[in-house]
N, C-alpha and C positions, 0 to 999 in steps of 0.2 A: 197443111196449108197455114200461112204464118199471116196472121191480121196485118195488117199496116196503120199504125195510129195516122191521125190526121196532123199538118203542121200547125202549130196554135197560133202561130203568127199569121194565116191566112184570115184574115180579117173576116174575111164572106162565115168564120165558120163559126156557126150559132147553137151553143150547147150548154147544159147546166150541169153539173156535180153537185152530185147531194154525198155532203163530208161529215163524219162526226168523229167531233173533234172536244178534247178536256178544255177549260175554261183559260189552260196556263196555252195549251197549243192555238186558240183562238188569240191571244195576246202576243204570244209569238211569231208565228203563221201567215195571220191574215193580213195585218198591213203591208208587209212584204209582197202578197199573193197577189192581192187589188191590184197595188199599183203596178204589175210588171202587167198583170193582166190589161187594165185600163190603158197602160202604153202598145201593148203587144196585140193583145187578143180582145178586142172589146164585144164579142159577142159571146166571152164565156162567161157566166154567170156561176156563182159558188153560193148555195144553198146547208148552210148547216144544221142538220138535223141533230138532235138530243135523241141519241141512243143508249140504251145503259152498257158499259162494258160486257155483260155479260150478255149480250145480247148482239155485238157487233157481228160476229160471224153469221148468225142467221139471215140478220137484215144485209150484210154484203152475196150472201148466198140469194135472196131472193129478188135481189136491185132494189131494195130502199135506198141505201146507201154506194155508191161510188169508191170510197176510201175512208180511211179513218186515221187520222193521226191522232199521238198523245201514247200514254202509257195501256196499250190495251192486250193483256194477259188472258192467258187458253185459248186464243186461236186455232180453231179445226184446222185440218189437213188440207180441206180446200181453200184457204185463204194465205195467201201470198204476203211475206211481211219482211222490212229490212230494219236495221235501226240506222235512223240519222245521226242522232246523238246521245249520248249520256248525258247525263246531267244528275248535279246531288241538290239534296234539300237539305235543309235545317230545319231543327224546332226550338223556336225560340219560346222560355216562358217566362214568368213575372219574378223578380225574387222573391225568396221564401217558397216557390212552391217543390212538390218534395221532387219533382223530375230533376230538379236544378245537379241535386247532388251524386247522381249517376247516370251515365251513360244508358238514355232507355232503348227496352228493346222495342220491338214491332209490338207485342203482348201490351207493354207499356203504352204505346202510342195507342194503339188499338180501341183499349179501356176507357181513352180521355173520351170518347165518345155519348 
C-alpha cells in the first residue's frame, strides 16, 4: 500500500518538521524554505533540532527528527538519503602559518583542533 503525502499548498494543512540541520545548511536552506512556505503552506512550521551527526539515524528512526540536511555521514540502512549538491570548502590561514606552505591533508585539518 503506497502512502500519499498530503499537497503543501492546501492551506487547511497544519504540521511541524522537526529538521536537523549544519549551521551552513541553516544559512542556506531556511530562508528559501520560510518563504515558499509563508507564501504556499502557512500552516507548516519547521522546527530545527541540534542533533549530533552521529546520532541522526537513531533520532530519524525513533521520530525526533523528520529530515536532516547538511553533510551527514553513516547513515543505517533504514534511512533514505540523496545528495542535492556538492559543494567545496577552503581553508583559509594567516600568513606565516606553517599549512600555508602545503596542501593539507584531512590529518592536517584534523590536528588544528
Amino acid at each position: 500500500m503506497t502512502k500519499s503525502l498530503p499537497d503543501i499548498t492546501d492551506l487547511n494543512l497544519l504540521r511541524v518538521f522537526r529538521v536537523s540541520m549544519s549551521d551552513m545548511s541553516e544559512f542556506n536552506f531556511l530562508p528559501p524554505l520560510i518563504a515558499m512556505l509563508d507564501q504556499n503552506a502557512r500552516g507548516i512550521r519547521i522546527e530545527i533540532a541540534n542533533i549530533s551527526v552521529d546520532s541522526v539515524s537513531v533520532a530519524m528512526r525513533s521520530g525526533k527528527i523528520d529530515l536532516a540536511l547538511g553533510y551527514v555521514p553513516g547513515l543505517d540502512e533504514q534511512c533514505i538519503s540523496r545528495t542535492l549538491f556538492v559543494d567545496e570548502h577552503v581553508c583559509v590561514v594567516r600568513a606565516g602559518h606553517p599549512l600555508r606552505k602545503q596542501k593539507p591533508t584531512k590529518e592536517d585539518l584534523a590536528n588544528l583542533r
